[in-house]
PAVOVEX-432626 format. One record per residue (C-alpha): residue number from 1; x, y, z. Coordinates in pm, 1 decimal, always signed. Layout:
// residues N
+------+----------+----------+----------+
! resi !        u !        v !        w !
+------+----------+----------+----------+
!  NUM !        X !        Y !        Z !
...
+------+----------+----------+----------+
This chain:
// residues 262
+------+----------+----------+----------+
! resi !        u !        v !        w !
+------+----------+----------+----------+
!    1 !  +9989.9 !  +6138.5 !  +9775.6 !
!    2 !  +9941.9 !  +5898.4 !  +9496.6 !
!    3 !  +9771.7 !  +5543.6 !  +9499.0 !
!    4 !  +9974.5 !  +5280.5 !  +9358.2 !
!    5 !  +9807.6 !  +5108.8 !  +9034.9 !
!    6 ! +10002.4 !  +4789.6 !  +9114.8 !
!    7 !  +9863.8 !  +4714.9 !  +9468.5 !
!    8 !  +9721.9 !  +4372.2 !  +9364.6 !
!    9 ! +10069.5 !  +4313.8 !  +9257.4 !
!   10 ! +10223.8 !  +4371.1 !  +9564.9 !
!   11 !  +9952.3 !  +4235.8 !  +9803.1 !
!   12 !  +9989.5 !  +3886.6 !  +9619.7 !
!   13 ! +10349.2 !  +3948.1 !  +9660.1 !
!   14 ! +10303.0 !  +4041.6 ! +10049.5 !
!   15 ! +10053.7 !  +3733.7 ! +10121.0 !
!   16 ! +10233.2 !  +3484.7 !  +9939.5 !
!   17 ! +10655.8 !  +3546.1 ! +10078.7 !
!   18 ! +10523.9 !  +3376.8 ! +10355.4 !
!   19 ! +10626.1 !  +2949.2 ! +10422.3 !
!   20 ! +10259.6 !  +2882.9 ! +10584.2 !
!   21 ! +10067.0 !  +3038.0 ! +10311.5 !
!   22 ! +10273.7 !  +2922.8 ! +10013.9 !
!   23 ! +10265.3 !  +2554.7 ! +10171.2 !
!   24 !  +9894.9 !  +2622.0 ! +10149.2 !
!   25 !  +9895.6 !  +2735.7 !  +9780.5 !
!   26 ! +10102.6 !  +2420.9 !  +9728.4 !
!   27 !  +9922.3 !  +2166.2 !  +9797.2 !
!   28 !  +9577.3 !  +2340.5 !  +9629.7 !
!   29 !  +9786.0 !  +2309.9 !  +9312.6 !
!   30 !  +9928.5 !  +1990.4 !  +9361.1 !
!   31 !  +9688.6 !  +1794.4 !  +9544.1 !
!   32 !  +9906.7 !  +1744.9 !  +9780.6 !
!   33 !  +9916.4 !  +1751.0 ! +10144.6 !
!   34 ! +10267.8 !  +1897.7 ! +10302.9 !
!   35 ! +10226.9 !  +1994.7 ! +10660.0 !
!   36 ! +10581.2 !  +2114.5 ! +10781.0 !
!   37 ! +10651.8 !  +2490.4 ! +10638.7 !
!   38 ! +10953.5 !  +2365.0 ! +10702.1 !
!   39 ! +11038.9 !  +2199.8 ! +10402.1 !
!   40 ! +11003.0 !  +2517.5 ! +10201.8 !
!   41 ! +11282.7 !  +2753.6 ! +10113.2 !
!   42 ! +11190.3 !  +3076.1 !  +9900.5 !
!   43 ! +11441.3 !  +3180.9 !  +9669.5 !
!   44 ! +11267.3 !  +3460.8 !  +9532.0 !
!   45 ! +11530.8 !  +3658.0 !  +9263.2 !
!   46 ! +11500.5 !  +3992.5 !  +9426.5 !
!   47 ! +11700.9 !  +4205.0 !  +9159.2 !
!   48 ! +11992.6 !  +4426.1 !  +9333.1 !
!   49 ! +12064.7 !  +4577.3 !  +9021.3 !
!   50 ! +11808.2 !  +4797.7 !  +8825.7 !
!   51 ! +11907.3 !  +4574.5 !  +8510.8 !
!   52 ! +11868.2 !  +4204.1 !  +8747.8 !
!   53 ! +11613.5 !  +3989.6 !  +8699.0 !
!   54 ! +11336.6 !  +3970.8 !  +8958.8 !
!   55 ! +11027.0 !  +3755.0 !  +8969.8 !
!   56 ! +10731.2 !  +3753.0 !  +9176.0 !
!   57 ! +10770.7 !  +3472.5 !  +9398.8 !
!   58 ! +10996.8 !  +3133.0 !  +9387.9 !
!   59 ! +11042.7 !  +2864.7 !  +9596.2 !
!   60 ! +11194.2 !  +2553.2 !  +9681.3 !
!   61 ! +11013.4 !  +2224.4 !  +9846.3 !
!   62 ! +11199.7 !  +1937.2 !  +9984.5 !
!   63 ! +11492.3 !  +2037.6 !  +9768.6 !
!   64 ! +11264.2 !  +1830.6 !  +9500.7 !
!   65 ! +11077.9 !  +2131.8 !  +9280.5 !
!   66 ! +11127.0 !  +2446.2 !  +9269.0 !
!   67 ! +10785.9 !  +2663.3 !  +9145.1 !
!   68 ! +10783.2 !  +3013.1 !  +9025.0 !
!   69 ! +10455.6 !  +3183.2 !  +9029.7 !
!   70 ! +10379.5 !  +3511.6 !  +8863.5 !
!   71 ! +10131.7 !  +3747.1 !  +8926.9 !
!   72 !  +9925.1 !  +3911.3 !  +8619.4 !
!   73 !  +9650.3 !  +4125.9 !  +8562.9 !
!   74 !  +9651.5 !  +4107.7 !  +8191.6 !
!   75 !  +9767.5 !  +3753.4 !  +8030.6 !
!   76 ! +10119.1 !  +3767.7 !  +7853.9 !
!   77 ! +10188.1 !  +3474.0 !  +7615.0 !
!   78 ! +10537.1 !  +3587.6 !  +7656.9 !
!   79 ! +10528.0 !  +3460.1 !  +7988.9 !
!   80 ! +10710.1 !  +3092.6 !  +7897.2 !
!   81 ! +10991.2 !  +3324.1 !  +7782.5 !
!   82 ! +11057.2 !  +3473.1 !  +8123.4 !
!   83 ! +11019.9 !  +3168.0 !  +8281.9 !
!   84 ! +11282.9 !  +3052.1 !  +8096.9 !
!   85 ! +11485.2 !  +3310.7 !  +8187.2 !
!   86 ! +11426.9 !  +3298.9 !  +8590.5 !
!   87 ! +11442.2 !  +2921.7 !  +8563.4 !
!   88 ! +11815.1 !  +3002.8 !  +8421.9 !
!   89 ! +11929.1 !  +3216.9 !  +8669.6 !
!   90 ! +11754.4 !  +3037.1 !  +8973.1 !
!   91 ! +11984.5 !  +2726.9 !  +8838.6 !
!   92 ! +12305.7 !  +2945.1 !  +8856.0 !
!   93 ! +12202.1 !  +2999.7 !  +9225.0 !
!   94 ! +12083.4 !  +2698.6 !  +9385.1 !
!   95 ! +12337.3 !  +2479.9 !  +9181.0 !
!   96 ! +12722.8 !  +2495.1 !  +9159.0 !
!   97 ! +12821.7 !  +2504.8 !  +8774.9 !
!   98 ! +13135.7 !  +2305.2 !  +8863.2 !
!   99 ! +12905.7 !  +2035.1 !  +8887.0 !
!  100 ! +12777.3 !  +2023.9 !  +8541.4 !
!  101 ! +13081.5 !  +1906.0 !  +8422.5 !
!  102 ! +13113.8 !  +1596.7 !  +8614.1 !
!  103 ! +13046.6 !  +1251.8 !  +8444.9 !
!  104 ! +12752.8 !  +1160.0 !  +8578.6 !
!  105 ! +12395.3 !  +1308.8 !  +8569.0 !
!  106 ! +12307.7 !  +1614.1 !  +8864.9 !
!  107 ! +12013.6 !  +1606.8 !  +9046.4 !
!  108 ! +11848.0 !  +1898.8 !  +9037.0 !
!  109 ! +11505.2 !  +2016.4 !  +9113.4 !
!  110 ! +11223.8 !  +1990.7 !  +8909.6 !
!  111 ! +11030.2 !  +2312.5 !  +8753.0 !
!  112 ! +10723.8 !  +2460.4 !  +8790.3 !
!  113 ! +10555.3 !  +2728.1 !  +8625.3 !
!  114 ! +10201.1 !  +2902.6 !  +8759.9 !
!  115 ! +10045.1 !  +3227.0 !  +8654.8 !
!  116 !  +9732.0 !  +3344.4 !  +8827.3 !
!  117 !  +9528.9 !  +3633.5 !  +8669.7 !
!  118 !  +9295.0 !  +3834.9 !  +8755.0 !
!  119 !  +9222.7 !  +4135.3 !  +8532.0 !
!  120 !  +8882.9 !  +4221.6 !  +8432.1 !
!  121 !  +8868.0 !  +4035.3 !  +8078.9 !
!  122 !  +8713.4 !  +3730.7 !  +8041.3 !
!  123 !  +8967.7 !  +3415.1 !  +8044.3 !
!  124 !  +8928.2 !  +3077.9 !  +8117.0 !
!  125 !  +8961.3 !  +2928.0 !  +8430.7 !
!  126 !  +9237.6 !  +2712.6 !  +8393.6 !
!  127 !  +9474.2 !  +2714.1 !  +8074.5 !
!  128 !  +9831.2 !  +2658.7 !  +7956.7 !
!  129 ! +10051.5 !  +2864.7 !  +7753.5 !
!  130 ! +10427.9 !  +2684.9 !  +7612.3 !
!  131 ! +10738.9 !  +2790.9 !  +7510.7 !
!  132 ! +10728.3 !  +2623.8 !  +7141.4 !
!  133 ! +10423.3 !  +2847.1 !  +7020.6 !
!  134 ! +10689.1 !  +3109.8 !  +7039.6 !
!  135 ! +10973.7 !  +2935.3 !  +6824.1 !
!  136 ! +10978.8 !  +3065.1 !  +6472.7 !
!  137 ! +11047.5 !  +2692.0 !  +6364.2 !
!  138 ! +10952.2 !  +2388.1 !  +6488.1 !
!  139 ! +11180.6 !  +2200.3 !  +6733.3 !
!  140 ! +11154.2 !  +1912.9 !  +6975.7 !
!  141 ! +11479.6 !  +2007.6 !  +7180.6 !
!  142 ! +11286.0 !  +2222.2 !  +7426.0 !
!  143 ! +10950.0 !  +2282.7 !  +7586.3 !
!  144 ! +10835.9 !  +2529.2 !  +7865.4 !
!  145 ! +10458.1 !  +2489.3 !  +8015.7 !
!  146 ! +10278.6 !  +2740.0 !  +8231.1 !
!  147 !  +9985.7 !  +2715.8 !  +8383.4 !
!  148 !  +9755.6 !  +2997.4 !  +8404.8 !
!  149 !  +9488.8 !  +3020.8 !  +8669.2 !
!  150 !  +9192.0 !  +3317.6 !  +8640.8 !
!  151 !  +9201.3 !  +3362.1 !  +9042.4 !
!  152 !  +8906.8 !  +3671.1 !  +9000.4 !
!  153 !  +8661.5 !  +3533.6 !  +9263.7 !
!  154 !  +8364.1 !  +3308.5 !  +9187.2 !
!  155 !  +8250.2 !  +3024.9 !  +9467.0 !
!  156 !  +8278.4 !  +2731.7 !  +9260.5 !
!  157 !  +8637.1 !  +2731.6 !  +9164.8 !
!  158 !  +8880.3 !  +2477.9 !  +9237.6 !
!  159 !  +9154.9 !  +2655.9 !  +9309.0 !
!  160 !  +9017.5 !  +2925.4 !  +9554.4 !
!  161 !  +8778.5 !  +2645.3 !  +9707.6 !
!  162 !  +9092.8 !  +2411.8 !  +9794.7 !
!  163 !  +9278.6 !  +2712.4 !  +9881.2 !
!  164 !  +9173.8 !  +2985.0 ! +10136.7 !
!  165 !  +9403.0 !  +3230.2 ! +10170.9 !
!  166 !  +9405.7 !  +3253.8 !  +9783.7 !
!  167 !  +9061.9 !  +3298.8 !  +9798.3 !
!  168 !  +9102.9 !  +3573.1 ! +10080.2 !
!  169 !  +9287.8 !  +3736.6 !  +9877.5 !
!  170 !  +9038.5 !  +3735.6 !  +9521.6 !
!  171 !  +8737.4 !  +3845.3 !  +9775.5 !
!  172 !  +8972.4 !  +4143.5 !  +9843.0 !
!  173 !  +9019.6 !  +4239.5 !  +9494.6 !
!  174 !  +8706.4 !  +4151.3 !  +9377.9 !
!  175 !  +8531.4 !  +4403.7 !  +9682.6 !
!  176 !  +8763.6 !  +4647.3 !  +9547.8 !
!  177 !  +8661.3 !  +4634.0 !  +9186.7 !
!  178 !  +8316.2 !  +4630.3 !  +9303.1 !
!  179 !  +8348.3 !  +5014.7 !  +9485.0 !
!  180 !  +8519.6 !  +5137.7 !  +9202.0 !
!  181 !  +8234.4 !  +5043.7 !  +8960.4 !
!  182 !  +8009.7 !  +5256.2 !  +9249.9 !
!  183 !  +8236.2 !  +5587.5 !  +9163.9 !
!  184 !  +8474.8 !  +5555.2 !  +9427.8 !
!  185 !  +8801.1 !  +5661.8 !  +9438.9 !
!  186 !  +9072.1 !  +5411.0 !  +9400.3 !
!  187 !  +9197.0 !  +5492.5 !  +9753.9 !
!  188 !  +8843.5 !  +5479.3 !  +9869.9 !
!  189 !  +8762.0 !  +5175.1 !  +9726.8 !
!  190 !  +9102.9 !  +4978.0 !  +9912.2 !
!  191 !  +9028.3 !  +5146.2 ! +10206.9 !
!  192 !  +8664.9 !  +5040.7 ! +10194.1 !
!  193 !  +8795.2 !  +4688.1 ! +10178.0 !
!  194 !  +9060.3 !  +4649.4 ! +10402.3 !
!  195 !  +8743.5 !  +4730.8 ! +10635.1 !
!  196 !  +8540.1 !  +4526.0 ! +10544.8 !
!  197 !  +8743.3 !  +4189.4 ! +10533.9 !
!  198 !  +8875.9 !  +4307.5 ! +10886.2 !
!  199 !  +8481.2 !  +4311.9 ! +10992.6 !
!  200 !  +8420.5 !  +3940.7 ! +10818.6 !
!  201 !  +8710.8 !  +3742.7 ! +10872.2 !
!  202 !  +8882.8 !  +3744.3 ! +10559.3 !
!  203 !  +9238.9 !  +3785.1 ! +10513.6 !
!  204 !  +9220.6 !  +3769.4 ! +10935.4 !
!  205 !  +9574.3 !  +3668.7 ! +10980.9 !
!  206 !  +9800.8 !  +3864.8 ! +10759.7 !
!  207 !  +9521.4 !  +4246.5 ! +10834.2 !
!  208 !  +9597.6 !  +4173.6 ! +11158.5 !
!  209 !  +9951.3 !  +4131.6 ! +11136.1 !
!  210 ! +10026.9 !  +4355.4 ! +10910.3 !
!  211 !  +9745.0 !  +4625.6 ! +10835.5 !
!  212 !  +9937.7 !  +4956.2 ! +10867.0 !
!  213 ! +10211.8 !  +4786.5 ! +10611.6 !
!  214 !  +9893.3 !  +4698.8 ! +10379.6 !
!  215 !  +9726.8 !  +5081.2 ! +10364.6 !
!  216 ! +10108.0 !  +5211.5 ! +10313.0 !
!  217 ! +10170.5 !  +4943.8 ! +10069.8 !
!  218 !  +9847.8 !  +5076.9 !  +9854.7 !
!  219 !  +9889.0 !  +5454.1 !  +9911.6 !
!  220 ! +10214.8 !  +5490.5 !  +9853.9 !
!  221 ! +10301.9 !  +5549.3 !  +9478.0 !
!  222 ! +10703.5 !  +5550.3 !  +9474.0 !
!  223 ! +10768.0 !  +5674.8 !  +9135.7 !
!  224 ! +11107.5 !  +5610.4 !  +9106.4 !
!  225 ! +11173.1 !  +5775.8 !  +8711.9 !
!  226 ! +11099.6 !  +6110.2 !  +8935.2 !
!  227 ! +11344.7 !  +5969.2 !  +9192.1 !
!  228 ! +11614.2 !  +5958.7 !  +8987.0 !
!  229 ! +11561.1 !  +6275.0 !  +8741.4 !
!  230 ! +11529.8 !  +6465.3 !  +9105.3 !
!  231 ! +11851.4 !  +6333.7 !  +9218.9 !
!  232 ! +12021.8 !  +6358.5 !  +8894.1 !
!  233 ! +11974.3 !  +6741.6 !  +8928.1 !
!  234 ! +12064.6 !  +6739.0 !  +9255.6 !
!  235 ! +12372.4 !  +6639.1 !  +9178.8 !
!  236 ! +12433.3 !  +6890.4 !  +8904.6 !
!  237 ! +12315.9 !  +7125.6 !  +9123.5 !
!  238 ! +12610.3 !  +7048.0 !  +9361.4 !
!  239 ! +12884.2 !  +7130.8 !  +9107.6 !
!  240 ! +12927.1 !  +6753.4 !  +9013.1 !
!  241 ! +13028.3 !  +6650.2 !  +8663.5 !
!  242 ! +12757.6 !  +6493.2 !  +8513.8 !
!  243 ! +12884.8 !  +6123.9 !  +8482.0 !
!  244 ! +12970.7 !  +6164.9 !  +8919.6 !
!  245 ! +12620.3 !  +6241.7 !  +8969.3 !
!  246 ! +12510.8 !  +6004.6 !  +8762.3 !
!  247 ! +12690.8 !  +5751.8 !  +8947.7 !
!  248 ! +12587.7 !  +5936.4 !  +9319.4 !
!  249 ! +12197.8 !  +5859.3 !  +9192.8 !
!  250 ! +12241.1 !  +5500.2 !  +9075.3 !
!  251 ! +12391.0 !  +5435.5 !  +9431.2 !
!  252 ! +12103.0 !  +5603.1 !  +9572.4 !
!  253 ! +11842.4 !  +5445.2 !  +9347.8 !
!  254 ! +12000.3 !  +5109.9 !  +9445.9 !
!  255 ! +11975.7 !  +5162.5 !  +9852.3 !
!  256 ! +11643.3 !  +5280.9 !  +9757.0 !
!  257 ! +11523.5 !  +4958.7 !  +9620.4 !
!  258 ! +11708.1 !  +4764.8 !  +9927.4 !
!  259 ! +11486.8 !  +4948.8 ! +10192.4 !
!  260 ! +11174.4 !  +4877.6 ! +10001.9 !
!  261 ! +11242.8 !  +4489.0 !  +9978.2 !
!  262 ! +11299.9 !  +4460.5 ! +10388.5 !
+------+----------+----------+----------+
């Protein structure tokens, strides 16, 4: 059994599809000071289709923004790009296109746009990246800002001070880098520190709630190329013609992907 490379990936994705801890996030961000969980709707794009576009987290609050964070262990300038690109297809969700041809002007909400790093190069701790560095001419007719956050743990910053489950959840990668650089194993080194924020308090709420989901989510490596060239020959193997068992594996690649989103 494999350990998946993306675990801090899908931790942050774990931690964060929750309303309490996102409301949290929020208002670290924002400076705000929301209270009701209430008031959030997520509207993460989950991707039913291996070619559908699927972001790390999204989520509406008080039907007035609607804030897309991304998860990254290497910065990608390219990032404005995909923004743009979730931000379009979020808006053909949440909004009916009938309405864009009425007279007058649609409400709709507002954008956001977060990244938060934390791979082992050395980046700032708070910076912006924008659509019009990428435009091969220059243009006022559109602009797309992200901010970027370096979340890899240190006391003093902002972000993880004003926000504690964030912070939780740096200590946890941060302990984790910290056994690997003392030779262990990657699978030693998560299961080293799932133990030892269960012994001080860290990450309390969600270990406790959801610890056996947390060492399956970071042994498991689901390598789903494998997946479908197994299947794919399976269905050869059956007699099929080969564009029937290509079809029999994309069905079965695409219930796949539903039971590992619930």
């Amino acid at each position: 059994m494999k350990v998946k490379r993306n675990y801090r990936d899908s931790l942050f994705r774990s931690i964060f599809n929750n309303k309490k801890n996102l409301l949290s996030l929020y208002n670290a961000l924002e400076g705000t000071d929301y209270t009701d969980s209430r008031e959030i709707r997520i509207t993460t794009l989950r991707g039913t289709f291996f070619n559908d576009l699927k972001n790390d987290i999204s989520f509406q609050i008080r039907n007035q923004y609607i804030v897309l964070l991304e998860h990254q262990s290497t910065v990608n300038e390219n990032m404005p790009l995909r923004c743009l690109f979730y931000i379009g297809k979020l808006y053909q969700k949440i909004v009916d296109e009938r309405l864009a041809y009425r007279e007058h002007v649609v409400k709709i909400p507002a954008p956001k746009f977060y990244v938060f790093y934390n791979g082992s190069k050395d980046e700032p701790e708070e910076s912006e990246l924008h659509l019009s560095d990428a435009f091969a001419a220059e243009s006022g007719a559109l602009e797309l800002s992200v901010k970027v956050y370096n979340i890899n743990y240190e006391e003093n910053k902002r972000l993880l001070r004003q926000c504690h489950v964030l912070r939780d959840y740096s200590i946890f990668v941060s302990r984790v880098r910290e056994n690997l650089q003392q030779k262990q194993s990657l699978a030693q080194a998560i299961h080293e520190a799932i133990d030892y924020c269960r012994t001080h308090d860290i990450m309390k709420d969600f270990l406790s709630e959801k610890v056996k989901e947390v060492y399956d989510m970071v042994n498991i490596e689901w390598n789903m190329d494998t997946a479908k060239e197994v299947w794919l020959e399976e269905g050869k193997a059956e007699g099929k013609a080969e564009g029937k068992a290509e079809g029999k594996t994309e069905g079965r690649m695409e219930t796949a992907v539903e039971l590992m989103k619930e």
